[in-house]
N, C-alpha and C positions, 0 to 999 in steps of 0.2 A: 240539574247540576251544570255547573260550566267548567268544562273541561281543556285545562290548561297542558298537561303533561300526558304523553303515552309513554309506558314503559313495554318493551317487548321483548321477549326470547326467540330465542335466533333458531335455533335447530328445532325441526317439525310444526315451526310457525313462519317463519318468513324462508326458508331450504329445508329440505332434505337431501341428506351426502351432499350441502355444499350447493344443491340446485333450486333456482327459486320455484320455490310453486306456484301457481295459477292463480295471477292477477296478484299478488306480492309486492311486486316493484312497482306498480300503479297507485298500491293502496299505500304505501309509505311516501309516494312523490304527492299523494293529496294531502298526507299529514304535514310533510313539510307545505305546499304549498299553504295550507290553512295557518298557516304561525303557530304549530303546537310545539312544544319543546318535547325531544326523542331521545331517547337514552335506549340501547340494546343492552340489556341483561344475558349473561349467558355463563353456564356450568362449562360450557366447552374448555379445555383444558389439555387439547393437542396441536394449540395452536398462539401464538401471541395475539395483544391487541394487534398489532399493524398488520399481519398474516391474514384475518379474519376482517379486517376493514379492507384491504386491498383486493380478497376475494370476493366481498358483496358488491365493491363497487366496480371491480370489472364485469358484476353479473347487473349491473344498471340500477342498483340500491345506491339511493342520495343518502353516505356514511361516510365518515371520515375516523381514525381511531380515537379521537374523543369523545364520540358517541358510545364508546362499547365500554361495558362494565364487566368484567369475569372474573370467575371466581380465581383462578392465579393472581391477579392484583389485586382483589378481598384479601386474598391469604399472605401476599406479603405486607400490607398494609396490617393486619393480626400481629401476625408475629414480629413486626418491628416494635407494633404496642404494646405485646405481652410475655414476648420472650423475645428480647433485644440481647444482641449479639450470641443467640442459642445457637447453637451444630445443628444445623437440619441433615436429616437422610430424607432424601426425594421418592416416593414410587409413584411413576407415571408413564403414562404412553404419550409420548411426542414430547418434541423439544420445547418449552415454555421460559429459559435461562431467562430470556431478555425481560420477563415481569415480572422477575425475582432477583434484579440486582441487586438488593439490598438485603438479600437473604446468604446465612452461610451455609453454602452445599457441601455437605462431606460426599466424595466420590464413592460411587456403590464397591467400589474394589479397595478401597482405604480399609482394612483390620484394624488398623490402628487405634484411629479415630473411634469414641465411644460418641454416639449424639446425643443432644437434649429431649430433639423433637423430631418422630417419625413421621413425614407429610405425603401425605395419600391424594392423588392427583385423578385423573379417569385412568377405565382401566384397558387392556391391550395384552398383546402378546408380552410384557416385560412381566406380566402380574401371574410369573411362573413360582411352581414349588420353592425355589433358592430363593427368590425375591421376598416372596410373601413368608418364606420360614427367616428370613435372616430381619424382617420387619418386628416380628414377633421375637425373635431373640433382642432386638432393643427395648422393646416394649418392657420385657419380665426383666429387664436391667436400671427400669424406672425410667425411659423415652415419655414423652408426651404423646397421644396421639392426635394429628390434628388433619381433618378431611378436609376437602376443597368442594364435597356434595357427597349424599348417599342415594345417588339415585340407582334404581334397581336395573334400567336398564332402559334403550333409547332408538329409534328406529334410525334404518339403512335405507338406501335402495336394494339391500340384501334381506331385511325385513328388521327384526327387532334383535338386540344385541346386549347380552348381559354388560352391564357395567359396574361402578364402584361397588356401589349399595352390599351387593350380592357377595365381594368379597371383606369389606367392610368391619359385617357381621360377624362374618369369623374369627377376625381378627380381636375384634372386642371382647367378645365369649372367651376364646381362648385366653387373652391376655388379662381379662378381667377388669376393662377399662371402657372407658367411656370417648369416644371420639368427640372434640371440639370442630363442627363446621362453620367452616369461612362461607359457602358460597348457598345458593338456595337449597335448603328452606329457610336460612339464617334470617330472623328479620332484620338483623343488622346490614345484609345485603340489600334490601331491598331501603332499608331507612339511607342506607350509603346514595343511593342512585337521587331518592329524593334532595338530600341537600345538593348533589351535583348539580342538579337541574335549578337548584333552587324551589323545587314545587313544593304544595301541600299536599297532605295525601287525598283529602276530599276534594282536589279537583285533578284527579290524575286515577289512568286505568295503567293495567296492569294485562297482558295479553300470552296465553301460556299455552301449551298442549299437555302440561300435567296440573291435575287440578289438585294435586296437593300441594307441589314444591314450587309453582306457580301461583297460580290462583287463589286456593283458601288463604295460603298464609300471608297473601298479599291483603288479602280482604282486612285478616287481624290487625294490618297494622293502619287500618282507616281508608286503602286505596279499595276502587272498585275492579273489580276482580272480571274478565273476560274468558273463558274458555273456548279455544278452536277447537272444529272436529279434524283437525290434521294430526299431523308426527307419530306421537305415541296413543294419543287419545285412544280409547278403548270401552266400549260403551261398558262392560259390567266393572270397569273400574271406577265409571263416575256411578254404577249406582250404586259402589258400594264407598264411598266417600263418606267424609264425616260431616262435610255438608253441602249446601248446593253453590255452584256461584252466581256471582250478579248476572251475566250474559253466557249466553251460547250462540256461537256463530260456527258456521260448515268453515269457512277456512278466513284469514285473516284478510282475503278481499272485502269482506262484506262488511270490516269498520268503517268505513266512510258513511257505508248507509245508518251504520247504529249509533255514529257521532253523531247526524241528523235528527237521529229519533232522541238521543237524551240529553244533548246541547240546549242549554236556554237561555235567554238575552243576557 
C-alpha cells in the first residue's frame, strides 16, 4: 500500500498525563518530514483544541490546532446538524466552552430552563450523585442523550481511571435510552478526519492504544488499523477483541520502521 495519511490518538499513544513517551516526538517529526498528511484524533474532552496543541508543542510535537480532531468539535459540529438551536445541559470534567460556541449551554444552576439535549463529556470529580441524578431527571423529561465517547476507562501516570463509558451505562438503563456518540468509536469520527485531510481510507493508518474504539472500527471504515503496546493497552483485552488488527507495534516509535516495511512505490 502507499501510505498517504496517519491518523493518531493522543493520550496513551503519543503522552501519557500529558508527557511524551519514548521516542514519540521523533516518530512524528519523521511523519512530517516524510510529506504524510497528520491529523490527531482525540476523545480528550478536558481540554480545547488550542490547550492540547499548545501543550504538545511545548512538549516538541510538530502540531499546530489544526491538526487535532476531538470529540467536543465532533459534538458540536452534531448538534448544530441535528439539533440546531437545542438547550443543551453540559456534563463534563474541565472547561471545553471555547469548542462549543455554537452550542446553547443551559447553566447547571438554571431550574428554570427545561433542555433538549443532555451532553455527556469525560468524566471527573463533577460526575457526582446531583449531577448525574439531575442528567437523569432531563432524560425521563424527554432530554436527548448525546455522548462525546463511551470509553470505559484511560490510563494516568496514577494507573488507569474509570471514565464516561462506566457511568454512561447507567444512565441509559436507567433512563431507558440510548446515547448518540459524537466522538470515537463513531465512524463518523473517523470519516470526519478523512475528508479533513483529504485522504482515502486505503491509503491512511489509523494509530490507537484501544483496539476497539481505535483500531477495529477504524479497520470497518477501509483505514488500516495500528495497535500500540502503550496507554491503556492490556494484553487480555486484545485477546478478547472481536478481531485482530492490521499491526502491532511496542509503542508508536516503531512507525517509521513499519512505514518502511508496508510503503511501496
Amino acid at each position: 500500500m502507499r501510505v498517504r495519511a496517519v491518523l493518531i490518538d493522543i493520550d496513551g499513544v503519543l503522552t501519557v498525563s500529558w508527557k511524551p513517551l519514548p521516542g514519540a516526538v521523533g516518530a512524528l517529526r519523521h511523519l512530517r518530514s516524510s510529506g504524510l498528511d497528520v491529523a490527531l484524533l482525540t476523545n480528550t474532552t478536558s481540554r480545547t483544541r488550542a490547550s492540547i496543541a499548545g501543550t504538545l508543542a511545548g512538549a516538541g510535537f510538530p502540531v499546530t490546532a489544526e491538526d487535532i480532531l476531538t470529540a467536543p468539535a465532533a459534538t458540536a459540529a452534531y448538534l448544530s446538524e441535528h439539533f440546531p438551536g437545542a438547550r443543551c445541559s453540559l456534563l463534563n470534567s474541565g472547561d471545553i466552552r471555547e469548542d462549543l460556541t455554537e452550542v446553547d449551554l443551559v447553566d447547571a444552576d438554571d431550574t428554570e430552563t427545561v433542555p433538549d439535549v443532555v451532553v455527556v463529556g469525560g468524566a471527573g470529580p463533577e460526575f457526582d450523585y446531583a449531577a448525574l441524578n439531575r442528567a437523569f431527571g432531563h432524560l425521563q423529561r424527554g432530554a436527548t442523550l448525546v455522548a462525546m465517547h463511551r470509553n470505559l476507562y484511560w490510563r494516568t501516570d496514577q494507573g488507569l481511571q474509570l471514565d464516561t463509558g462506566a457511568f454512561l451505562t447507567g444512565l441509559e438503563k436507567a433512563a431507558r435510552t440510548q446515547a448518540q456518540i459524537t466522538g470515537k468509536p463513531a465512524p463518523a469520527f473517523f470519516e470526519t478526519a478523512l475528508s479533513h485531510l483529504g485522504a482515502e481510507p486505503g491509503h491512511t493508518l489509523m494509530i490507537g492504544d484501544d483496539i476497539e474504539s481505535d483500531v477495529l472500527v477504524a479497520q470497518r471504515t477501509g483505514i488500516t488499523g495500528v495497535l500500540v503496546r502503550t496507554g491503556k493497552y492490556q494484553p487480555e483485552t486484545h485477546r478478547a477483541a472481536s478481531a485482530e488488527p492490521d499491526h502491532v507495534l511496542d509503542s508508536f516509535a516503531g512507525l517509521p520502521g513499519l512505514l518502511e516495511s508496508v510503503t511501496g512505490p
